[in-house]
C-alpha positions as CSV (number, residue, x, y, z in Angstrom):
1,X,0.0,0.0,0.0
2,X,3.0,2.5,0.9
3,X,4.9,1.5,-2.4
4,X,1.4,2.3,-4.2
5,X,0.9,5.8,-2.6
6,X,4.8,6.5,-2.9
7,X,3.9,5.5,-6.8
8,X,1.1,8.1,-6.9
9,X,2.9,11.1,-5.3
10,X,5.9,10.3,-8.0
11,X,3.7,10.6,-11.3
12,X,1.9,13.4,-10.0
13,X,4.6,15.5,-8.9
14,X,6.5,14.7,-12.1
15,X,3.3,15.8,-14.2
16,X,2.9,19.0,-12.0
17,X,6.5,19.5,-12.7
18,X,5.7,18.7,-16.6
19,X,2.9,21.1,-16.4
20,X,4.6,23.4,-14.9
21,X,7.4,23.5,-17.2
22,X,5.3,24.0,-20.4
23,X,3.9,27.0,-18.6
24,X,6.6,28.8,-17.6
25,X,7.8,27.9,-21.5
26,X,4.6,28.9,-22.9
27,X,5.1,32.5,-21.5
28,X,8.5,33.1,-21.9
29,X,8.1,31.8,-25.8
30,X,4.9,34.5,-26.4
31,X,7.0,37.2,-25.1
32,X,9.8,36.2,-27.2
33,X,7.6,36.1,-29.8
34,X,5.9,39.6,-29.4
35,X,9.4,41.1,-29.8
36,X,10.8,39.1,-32.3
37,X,8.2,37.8,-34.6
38,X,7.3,39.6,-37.7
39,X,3.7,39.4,-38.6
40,X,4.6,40.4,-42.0
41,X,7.0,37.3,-42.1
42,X,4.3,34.7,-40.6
43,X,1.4,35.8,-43.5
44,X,4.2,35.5,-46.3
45,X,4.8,31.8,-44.8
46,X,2.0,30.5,-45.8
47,X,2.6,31.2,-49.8
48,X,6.1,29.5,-49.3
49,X,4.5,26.2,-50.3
50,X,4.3,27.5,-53.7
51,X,7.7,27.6,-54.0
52,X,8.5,23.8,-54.2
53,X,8.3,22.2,-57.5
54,X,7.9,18.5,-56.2
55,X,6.2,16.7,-53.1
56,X,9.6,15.4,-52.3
57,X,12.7,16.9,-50.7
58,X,16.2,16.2,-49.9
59,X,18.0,18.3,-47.5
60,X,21.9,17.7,-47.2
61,X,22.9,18.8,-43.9
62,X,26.9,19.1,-44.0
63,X,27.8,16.1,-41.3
64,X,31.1,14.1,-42.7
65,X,28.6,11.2,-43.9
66,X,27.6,13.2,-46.2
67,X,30.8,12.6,-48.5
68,X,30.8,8.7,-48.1
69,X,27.2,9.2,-49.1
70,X,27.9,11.4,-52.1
71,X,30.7,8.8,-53.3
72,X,29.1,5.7,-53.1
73,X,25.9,7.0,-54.8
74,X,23.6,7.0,-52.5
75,X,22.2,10.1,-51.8
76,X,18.1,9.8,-53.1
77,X,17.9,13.1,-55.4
78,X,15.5,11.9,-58.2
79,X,13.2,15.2,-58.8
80,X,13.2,16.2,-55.4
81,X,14.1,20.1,-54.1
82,X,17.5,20.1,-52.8
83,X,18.0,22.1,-49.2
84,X,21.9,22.8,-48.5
85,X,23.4,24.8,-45.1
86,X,25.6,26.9,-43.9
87,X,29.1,26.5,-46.1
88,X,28.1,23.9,-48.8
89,X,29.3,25.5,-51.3
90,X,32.6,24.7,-50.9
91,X,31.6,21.2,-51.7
92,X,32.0,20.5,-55.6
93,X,28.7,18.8,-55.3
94,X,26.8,22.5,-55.0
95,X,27.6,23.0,-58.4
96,X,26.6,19.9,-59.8
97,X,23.2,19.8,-57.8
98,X,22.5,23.5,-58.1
99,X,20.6,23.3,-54.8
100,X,16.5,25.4,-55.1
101,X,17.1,26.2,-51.9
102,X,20.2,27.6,-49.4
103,X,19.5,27.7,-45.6
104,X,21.4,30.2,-42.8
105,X,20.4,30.8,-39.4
106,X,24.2,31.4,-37.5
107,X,24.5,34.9,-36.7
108,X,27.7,34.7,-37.8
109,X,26.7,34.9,-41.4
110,X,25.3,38.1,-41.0
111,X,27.3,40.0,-38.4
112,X,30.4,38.3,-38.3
113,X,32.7,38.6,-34.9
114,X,35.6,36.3,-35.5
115,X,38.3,36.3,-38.2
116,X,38.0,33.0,-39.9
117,X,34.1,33.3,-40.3
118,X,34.3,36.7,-41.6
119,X,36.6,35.2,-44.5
120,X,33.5,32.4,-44.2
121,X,30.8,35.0,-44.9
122,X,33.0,37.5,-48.4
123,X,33.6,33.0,-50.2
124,X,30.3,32.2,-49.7
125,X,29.3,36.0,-50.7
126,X,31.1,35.7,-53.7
127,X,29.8,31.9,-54.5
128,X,26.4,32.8,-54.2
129,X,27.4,35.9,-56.9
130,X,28.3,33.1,-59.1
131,X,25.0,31.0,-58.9
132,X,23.6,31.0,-62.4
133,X,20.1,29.2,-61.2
134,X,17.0,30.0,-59.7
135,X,17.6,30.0,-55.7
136,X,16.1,30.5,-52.1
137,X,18.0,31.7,-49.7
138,X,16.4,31.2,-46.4
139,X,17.4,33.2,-43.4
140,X,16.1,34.2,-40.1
141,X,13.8,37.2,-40.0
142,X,16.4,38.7,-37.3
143,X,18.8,39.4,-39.7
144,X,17.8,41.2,-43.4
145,X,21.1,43.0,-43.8
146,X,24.6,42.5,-43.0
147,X,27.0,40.1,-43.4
148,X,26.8,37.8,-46.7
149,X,23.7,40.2,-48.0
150,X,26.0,43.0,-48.0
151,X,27.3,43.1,-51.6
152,X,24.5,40.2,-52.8
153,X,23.5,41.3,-55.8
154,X,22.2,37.9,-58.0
155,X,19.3,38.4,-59.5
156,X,19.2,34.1,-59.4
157,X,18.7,34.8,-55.8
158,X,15.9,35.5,-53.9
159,X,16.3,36.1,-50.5
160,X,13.2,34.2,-47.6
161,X,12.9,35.5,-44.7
162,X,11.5,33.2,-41.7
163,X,10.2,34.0,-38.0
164,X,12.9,31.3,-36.9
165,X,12.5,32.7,-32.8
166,X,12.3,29.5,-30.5
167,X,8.7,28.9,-29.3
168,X,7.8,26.1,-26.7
169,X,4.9,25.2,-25.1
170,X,1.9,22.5,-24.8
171,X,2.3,20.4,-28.2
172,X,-1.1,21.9,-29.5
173,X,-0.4,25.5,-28.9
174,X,3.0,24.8,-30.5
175,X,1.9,23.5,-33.4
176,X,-0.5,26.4,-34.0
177,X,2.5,28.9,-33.8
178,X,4.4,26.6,-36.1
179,X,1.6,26.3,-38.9
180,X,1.5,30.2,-38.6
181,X,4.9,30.9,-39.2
182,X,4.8,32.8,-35.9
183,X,8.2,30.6,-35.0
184,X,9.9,27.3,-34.6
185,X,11.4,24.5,-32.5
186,X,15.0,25.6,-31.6
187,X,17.4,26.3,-34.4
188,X,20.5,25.0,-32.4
189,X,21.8,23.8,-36.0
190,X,20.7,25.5,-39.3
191,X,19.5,21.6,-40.1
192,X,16.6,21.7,-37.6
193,X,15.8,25.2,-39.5
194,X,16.1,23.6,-43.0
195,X,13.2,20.4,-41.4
196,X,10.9,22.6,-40.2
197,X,11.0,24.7,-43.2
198,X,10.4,21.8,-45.4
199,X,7.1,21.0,-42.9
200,X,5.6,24.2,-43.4
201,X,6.4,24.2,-46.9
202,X,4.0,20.5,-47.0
203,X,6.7,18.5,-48.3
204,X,5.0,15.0,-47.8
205,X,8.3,13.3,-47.6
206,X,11.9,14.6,-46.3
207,X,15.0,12.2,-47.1
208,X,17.8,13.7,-44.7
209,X,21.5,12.8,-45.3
210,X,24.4,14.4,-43.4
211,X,22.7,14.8,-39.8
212,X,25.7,12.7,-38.0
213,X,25.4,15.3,-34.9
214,X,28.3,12.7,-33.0
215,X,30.0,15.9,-32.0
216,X,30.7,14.4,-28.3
217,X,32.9,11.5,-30.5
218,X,35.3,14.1,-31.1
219,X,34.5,16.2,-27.4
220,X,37.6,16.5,-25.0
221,X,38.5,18.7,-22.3
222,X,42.2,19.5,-21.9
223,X,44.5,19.8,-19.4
224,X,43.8,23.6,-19.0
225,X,40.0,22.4,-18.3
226,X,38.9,23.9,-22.0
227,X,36.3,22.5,-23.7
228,X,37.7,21.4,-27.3
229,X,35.1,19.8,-29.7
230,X,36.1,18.6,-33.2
231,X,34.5,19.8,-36.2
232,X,33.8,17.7,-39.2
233,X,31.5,18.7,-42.3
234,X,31.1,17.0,-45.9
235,X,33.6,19.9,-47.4
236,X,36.3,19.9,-44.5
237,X,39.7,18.7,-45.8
238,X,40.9,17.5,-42.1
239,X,39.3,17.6,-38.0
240,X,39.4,20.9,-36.8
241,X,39.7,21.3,-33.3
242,X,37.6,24.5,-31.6
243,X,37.8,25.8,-28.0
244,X,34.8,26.8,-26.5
245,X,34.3,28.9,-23.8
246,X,31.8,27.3,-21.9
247,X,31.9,24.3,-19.8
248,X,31.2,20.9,-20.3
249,X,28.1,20.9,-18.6
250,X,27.1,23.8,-20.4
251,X,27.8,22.1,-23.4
252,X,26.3,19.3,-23.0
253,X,23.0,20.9,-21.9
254,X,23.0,22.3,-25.5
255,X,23.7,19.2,-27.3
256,X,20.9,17.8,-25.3
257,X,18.0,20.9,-26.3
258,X,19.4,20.7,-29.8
259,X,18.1,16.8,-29.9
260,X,15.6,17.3,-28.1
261,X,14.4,19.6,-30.8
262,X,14.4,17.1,-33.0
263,X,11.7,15.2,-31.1
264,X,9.8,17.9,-30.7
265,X,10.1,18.7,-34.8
266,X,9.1,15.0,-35.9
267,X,6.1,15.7,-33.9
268,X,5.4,18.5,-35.7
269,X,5.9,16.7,-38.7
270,X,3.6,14.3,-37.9
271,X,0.8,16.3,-37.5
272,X,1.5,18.1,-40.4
273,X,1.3,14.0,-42.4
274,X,5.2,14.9,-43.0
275,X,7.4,11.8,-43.5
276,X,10.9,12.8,-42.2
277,X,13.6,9.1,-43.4
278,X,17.1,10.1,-41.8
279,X,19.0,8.5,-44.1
280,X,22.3,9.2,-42.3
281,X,24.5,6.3,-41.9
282,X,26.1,6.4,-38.0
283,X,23.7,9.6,-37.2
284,X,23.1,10.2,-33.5
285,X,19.5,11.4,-33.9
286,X,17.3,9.3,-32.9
287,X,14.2,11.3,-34.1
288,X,13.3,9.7,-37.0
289,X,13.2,6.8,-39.1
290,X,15.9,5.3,-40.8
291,X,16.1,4.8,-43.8
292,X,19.3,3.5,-46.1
């Protein structure tokens, strides 16, 4: 009988405590959302479904995968729209895909505060001067100038702008937001940005190759207690190892909300009837399907 009522105080302290936590989410989110959402943005949202030219889409996220996957052919394409990220075109394979549409969510691309990603932000600048298709680029209503749109000047191009402002909160009140355009699941990578694009766009299936997120593989801590992660991407010629300033809790924390995020996108997905196959060999999300 005491196990029983021990049993019953648990779950409902841990659902008060779920509760609770939605709450406190669900406020903090629609203030964030009263400052950073643009209603303009969230109406224009809705039309971005016209954009895609099949009910089918790959998005290559920029995980080392990606390469094996490129070189042994297996990478589905057929007629679907291509999604790339962040720095793919320094892989040859932007130029022989020519992607419909280009994601970036990173700050950095837009007001750039260290060295190497300011040389980051004039080659992909240039690049995208080069593109000599019809492209998206998709960016984060927070940023509309600055950075790689300075000096952008490709009439190819056509620059989206999406409310991309975390909002959490009970799944149904979520899921209103995100049909709305009024903001997303986390962005912690541009990838999660790219999905949840795709789902509001009514994609009814999502093949997703380069999401190997096994950054802790390569995580160390040195013997001056810095955080060193290693960072691998389909274009990189060799690891490269960053220092962080945070701690490894902290770090870990954010590795945590990021896939967590992905959770919380699939459902979105789901009610949405989206089919999201993660067809990343080794990948560490555990979100979706695979499918090889």
């Amino acid at each position: 009988m005491k196990n029983n009522y021990r049993n019953a105080i648990n779950n409902t302290s841990k659902q008060l405590g779920i509760f609770l936590h939605d709450a406190v989410n669900t406020v903090t989110s629609v203030l964030r959302m009263f400052v950073l959402a643009k209603l303009k943005c969230a109406f224009k949202s809705n039309n971005y479904y016209r954009y895609k030219t099949n009910n089918c889409c790959t998005i290559l996220a920029n995980g080392p995968s990606l390469k094996t996957a490129f070189e042994l052919g297996e990478v589905m394409l057929d007629d679907n729209d291509v999604f790339c990220v962040n720095m793919f075109v320094e892989a040859d394979e932007f130029w022989i895909l020519k992607p419909k549409f280009y994601c970036l969510v990173d700050g950095e691309y837009f007001c750039p505060t260290m060295e190497h990603t300011k040389h980051q932000v004039e080659f992909l600048r240039t690049a995208l001067n080069k593109v000599d298709w019809d492209m998206f680029l998709y960016i984060s209503a927070s940023w509309t100038k600055g950075g790689v749109l300075d000096g952008l000047n490709n009439l190819h191009i056509e620059v989206i702008d999406w409310n991309t402002n975390t909002f959490d909160s009970f799944k149904c009140i979520r899921h209103f937001v995100y049909r709305h355009g009024l903001g997303m699941p986390r962005c912690q990578t541009v990838t999660n940005f790219a999905l949840t694009a795709a789902i509001k766009m009514n994609y009814s299936e999502v093949y997703l190759y380069g999401a190997d997120h096994s950054w802790t593989r390569d995580l160390t801590v040195n013997n001056e207690n810095i955080v060193c992660y290693g960072d691998r991407h389909v274009y990189a010629k060799q690891l490269k190892k960053i220092e962080l300033d945070y701690s490894i809790a902290t770090v870990l924390r954010d590795f945590a909300n990021m896939f967590e995020s992905h959770w919380i996108i699939n459902e979105f997905a789901k009610s949405m009837n989206v089919k999201i196959h993660n067809c990343t060999k080794g990948s560490f999300v555990d979100a979706y399907d695979r499918k090889y």
